[in-house]
C-alpha positions as CSV (number, residue, x, y, z in Angstrom):
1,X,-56.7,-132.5,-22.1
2,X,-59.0,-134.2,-19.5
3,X,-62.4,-132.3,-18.6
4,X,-61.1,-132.2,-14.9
5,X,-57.4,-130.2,-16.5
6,X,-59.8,-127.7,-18.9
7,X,-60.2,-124.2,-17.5
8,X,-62.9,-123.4,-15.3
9,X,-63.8,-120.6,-17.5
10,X,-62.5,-117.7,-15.0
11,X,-61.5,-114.3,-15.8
12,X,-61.2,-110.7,-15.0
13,X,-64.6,-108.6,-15.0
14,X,-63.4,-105.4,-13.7
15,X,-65.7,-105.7,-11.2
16,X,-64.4,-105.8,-7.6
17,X,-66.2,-107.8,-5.8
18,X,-65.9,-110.4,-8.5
19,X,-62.0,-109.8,-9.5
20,X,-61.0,-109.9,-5.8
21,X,-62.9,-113.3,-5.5
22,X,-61.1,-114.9,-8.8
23,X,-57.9,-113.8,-7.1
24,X,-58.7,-115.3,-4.0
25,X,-59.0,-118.5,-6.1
26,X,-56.1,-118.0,-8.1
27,X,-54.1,-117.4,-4.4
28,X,-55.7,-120.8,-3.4
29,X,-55.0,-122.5,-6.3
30,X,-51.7,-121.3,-6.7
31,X,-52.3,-120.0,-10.2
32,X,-50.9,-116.7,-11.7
33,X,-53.8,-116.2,-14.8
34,X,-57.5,-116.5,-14.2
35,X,-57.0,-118.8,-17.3
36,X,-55.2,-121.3,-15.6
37,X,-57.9,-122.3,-12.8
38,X,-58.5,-125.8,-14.2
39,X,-61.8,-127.6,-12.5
40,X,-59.6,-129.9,-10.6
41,X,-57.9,-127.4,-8.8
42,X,-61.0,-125.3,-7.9
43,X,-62.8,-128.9,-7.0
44,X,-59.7,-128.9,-4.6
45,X,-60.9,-125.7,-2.9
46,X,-64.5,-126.1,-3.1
47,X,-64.3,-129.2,-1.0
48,X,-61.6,-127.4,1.7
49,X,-64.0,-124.4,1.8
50,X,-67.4,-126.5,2.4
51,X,-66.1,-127.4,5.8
52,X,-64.7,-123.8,6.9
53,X,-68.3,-122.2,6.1
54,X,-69.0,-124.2,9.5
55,X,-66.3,-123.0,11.2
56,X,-67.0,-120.9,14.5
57,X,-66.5,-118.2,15.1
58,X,-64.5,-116.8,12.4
59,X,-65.8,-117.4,8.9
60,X,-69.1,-117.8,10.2
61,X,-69.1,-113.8,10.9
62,X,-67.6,-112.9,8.0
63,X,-70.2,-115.0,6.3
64,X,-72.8,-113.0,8.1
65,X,-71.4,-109.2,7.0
66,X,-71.5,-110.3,3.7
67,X,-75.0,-110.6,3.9
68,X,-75.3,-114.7,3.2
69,X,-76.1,-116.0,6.3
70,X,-79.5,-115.5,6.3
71,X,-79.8,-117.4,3.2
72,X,-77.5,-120.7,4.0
73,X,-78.1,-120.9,8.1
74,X,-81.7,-120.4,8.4
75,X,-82.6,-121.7,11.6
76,X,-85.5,-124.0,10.1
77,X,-83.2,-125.9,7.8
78,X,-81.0,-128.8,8.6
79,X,-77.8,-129.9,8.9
80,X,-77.5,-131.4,5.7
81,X,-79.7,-128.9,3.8
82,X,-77.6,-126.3,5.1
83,X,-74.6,-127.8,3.7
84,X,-76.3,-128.9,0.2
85,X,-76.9,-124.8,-0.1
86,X,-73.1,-124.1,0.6
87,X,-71.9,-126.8,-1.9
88,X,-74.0,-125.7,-4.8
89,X,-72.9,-122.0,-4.4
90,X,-69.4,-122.9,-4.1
91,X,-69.7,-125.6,-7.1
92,X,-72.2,-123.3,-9.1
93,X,-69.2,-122.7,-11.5
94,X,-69.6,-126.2,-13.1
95,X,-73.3,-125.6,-12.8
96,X,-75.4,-126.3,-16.4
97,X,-76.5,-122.6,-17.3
98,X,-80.3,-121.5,-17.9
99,X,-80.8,-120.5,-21.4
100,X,-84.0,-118.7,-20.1
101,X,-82.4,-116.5,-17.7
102,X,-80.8,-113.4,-19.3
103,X,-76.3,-113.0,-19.5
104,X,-74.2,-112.7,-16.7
105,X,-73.9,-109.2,-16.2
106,X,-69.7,-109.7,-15.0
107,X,-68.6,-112.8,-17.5
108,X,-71.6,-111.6,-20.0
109,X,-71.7,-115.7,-20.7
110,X,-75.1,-117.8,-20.1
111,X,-76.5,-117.7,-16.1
112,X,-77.3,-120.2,-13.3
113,X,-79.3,-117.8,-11.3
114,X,-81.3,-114.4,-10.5
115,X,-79.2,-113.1,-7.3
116,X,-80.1,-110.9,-4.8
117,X,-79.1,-109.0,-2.3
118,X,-79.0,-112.0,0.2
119,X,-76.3,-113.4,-2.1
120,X,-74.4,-110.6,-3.8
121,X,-73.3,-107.9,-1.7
122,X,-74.8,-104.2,-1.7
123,X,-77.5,-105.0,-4.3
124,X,-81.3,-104.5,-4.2
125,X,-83.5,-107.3,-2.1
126,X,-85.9,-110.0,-4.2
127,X,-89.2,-107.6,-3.6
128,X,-87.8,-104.2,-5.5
129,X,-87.7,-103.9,-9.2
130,X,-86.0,-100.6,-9.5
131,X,-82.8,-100.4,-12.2
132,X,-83.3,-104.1,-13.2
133,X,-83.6,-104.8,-17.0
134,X,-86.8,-105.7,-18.1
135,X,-88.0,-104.5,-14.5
136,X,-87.1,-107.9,-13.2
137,X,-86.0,-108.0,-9.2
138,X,-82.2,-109.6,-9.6
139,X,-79.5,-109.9,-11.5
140,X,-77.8,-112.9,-14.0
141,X,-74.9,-114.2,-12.9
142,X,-72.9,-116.8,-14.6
143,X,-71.5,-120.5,-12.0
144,X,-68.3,-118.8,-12.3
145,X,-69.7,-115.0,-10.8
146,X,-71.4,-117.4,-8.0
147,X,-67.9,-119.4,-7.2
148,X,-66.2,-116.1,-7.0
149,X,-68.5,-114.4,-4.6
150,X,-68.3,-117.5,-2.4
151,X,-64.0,-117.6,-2.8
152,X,-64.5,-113.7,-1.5
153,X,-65.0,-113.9,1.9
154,X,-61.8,-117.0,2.1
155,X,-59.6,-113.7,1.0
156,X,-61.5,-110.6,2.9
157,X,-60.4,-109.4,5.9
158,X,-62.8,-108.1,9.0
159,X,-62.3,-105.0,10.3
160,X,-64.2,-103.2,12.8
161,X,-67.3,-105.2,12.1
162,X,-66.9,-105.1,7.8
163,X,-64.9,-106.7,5.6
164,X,-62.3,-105.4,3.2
165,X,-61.1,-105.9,-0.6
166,X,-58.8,-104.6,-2.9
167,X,-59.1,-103.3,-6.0
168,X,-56.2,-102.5,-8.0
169,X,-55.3,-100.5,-11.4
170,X,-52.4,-103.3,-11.3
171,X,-53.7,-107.2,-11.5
172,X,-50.2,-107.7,-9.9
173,X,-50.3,-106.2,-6.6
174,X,-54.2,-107.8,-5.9
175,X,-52.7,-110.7,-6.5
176,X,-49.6,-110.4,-3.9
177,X,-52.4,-108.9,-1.4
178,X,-54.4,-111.6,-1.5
179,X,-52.2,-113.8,-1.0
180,X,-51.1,-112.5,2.0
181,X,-54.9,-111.8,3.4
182,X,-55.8,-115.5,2.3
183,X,-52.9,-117.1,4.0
184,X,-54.0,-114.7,7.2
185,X,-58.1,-116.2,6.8
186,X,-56.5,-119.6,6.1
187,X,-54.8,-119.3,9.5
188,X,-57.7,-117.9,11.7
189,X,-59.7,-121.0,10.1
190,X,-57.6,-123.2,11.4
191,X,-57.6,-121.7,15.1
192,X,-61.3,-121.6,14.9
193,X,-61.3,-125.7,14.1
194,X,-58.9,-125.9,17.1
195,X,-61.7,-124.2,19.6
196,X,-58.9,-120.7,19.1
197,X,-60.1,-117.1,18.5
198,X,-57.8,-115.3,16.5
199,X,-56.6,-111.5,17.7
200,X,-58.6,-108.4,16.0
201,X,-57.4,-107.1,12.7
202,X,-56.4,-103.2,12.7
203,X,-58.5,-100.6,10.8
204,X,-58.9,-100.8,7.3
205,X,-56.6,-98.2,6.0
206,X,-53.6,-99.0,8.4
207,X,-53.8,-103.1,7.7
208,X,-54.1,-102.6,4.2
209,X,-50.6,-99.9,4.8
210,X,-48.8,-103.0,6.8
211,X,-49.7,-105.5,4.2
212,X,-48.3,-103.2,1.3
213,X,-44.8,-102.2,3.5
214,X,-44.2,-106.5,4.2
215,X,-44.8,-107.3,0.2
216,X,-42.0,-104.6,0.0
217,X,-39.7,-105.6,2.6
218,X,-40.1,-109.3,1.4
219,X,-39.4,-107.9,-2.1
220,X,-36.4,-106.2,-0.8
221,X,-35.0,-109.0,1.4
222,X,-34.8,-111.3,-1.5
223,X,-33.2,-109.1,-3.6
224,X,-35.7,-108.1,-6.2
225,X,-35.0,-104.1,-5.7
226,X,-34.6,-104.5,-9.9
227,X,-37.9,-105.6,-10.8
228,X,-40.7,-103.1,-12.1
229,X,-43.4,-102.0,-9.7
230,X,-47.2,-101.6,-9.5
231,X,-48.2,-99.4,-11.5
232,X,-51.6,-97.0,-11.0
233,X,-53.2,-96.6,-7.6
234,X,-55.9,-99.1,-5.7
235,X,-59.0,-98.7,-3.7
236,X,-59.8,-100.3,-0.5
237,X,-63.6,-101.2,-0.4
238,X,-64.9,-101.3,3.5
239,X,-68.4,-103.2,3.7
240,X,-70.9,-104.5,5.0
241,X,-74.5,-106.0,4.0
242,X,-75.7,-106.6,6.7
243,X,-79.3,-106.7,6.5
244,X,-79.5,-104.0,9.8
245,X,-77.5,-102.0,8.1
246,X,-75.8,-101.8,4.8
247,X,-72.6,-99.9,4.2
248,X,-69.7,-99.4,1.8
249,X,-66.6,-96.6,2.6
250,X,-64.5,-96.3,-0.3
251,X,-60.0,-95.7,0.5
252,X,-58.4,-94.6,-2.3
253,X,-54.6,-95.2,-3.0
254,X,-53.4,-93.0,-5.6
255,X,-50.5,-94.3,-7.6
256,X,-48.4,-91.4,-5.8
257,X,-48.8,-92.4,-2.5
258,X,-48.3,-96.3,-3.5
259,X,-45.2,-95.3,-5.2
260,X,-44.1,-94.0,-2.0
261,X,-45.0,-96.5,0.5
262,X,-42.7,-98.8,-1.5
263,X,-40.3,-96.4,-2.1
264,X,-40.0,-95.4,1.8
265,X,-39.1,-99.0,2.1
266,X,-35.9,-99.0,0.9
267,X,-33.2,-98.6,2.7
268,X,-31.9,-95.4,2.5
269,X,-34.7,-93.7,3.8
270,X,-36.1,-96.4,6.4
271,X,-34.7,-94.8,9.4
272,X,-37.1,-91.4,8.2
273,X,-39.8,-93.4,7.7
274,X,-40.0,-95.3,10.6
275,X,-39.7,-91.6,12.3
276,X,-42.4,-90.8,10.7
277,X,-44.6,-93.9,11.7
278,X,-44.1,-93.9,15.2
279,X,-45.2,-90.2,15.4
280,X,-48.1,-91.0,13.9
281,X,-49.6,-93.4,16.0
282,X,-52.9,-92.3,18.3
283,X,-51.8,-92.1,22.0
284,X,-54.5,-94.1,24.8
285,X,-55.5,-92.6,27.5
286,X,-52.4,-92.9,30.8
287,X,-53.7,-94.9,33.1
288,X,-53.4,-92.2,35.7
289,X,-54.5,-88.7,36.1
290,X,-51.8,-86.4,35.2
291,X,-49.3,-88.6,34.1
292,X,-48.5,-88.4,29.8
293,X,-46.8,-90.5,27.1
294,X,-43.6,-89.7,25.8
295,X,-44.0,-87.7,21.9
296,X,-42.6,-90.8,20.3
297,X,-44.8,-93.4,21.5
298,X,-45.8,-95.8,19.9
299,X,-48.5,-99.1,21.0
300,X,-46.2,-102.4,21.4
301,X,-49.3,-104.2,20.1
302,X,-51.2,-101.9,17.2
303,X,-53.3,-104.8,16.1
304,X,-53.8,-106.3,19.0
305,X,-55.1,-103.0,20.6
306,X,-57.0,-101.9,17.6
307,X,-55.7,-98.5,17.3
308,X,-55.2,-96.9,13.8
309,X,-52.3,-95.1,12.2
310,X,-52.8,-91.4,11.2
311,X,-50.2,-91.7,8.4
């Protein structure tokens, strides 16, 4: 086997920061296993992703909640400095580990780097030693950790100013998730090239709702009712690390109410559970004093207008 066909030495952690990022290179890549991301294929996105780190306004932003900007964009630095900094994080997975430094704490294999909070979301920054081993500001982390924390934000979506990932009990359904929030990021990249601003994305909890009820009806539609579903339940992680203020809000999805938002898709109950929906959407102000909205209404646009689902 040629170096450039060998695996890039990727894996699942059971971290989620890190697992949602290998998925979002596995989605890119079009790989099912960790296992299988070769170096060629990951060259492939490296060299795509490079250029959409300098895309406005979209990734840019996104770049900036997870907390990286500061450290890539620094307004001293230039052009081609700037982009050095990108290339090496995003390439840091065939980087020539440190023997000095101590294990990756997520692939426990030899490090690159210390990281920080200005590169690894929600940690402490470089000046505070508290809960580090040895009382050493930072933490180890592998090229492969590095690559994956880049490939995150190319597969989380922003909501209302954070950005959101997945983790799942099931390796299955993160991967069908991504994929449909990566092709979404691919697609407001390539507005953003054309000069475009793509619409808002809803709140967390209802987007993440929409996403799982299309895998289902696309399931449904080409006639895979047979096959086994996800099993266990999921969490939706809402962030932000922002240096003006850090945040993380946690959405669990118990494997009951999974079950039943694929279960609700079929058809025998669809007509109750789109009942069910439309009653549960927020109703806007009327325009005019003392007019009111019908029981069953429901916003022609929810994304678009940003409003949230009770359900």
């Amino acid at each position: 086997m040629s170096e450039e066909n060998e695996s890039a030495g990727f894996k699942w952690t059971g971290h989620p920061f890190i697992d949602f990022g290998v998925a979002v290179l596995m989605a890119r890549c079009q790989v099912d296993e960790p296992e299988h991301l070769t170096n060629d294929k990951v060259a492939e996105f490296t060299e795509e992703a490079e250029d959409a780190y300098f895309t406005k306004p979209d990734l840019a932003t996104s770049i900036e909640i997870a907390g990286f900007r500061n450290y890539f964009f620094q307004p001293t630095y230039s052009e081609q400095k700037k982009r050095e900094l990108v290339k090496a994080s995003l390439n840091a997975y065939s980087s020539t580990p440190n023997p000095e430094l101590p294990k990756c704490v997520f692939f426990h294999t030899p490090s690159v780097e210390i990281l920080n909070r200005d590169r690894f979301p929600l940690i402490q920054g470089r000046d505070q030693i508290n809960f580090y081993p040895g009382g050493q500001s930072g933490i180890g982390v592998s090229g492969q950790a590095l690559t994956a924390i880049q490939a995150l934000m190319f597969g989380a979506l922003r909501s209302q100013g954070k950005l959101m990932i997945l983790e799942a009990d099931d390796p299955n359904l993160l991967r069908v998730v991504v994929r449909e929030w990566t092709e979404k990021i691919r697609l407001r990249i390539h507005l953003g090239q054309l000069g475009k601003e793509a619409g808002e994305i809803g709140p967390p909890k209802t987007t993440l709702i929409s996403t799982l009820e299309g895998i289902e009806s696309a399931r449904i539609s080409q006639k895979k009712v047979g096959e086994q579903r996800y099993h266990g339940g999921a969490t939706l992680y809402h962030f932000s690390n922002s240096g003006q203020g850090p945040s993380l809000e946690l959405y669990p999805l118990p494997a009951a109410i999974l079950s039943f938002v694929t279960t609700a898709k079929n058809a025998e109950y669809y007509t109750a559970w789109v009942e069910i929906e439309l009653r549960s959407w927020p109703k806007p102000k009327p325009a005019k004093k003392g007019t009111s909205l019908p029981e069953d209404h429901a916003p022609e646009s929810s994304k678009k207008r940003g409003l949230p689902n009770y359900f």
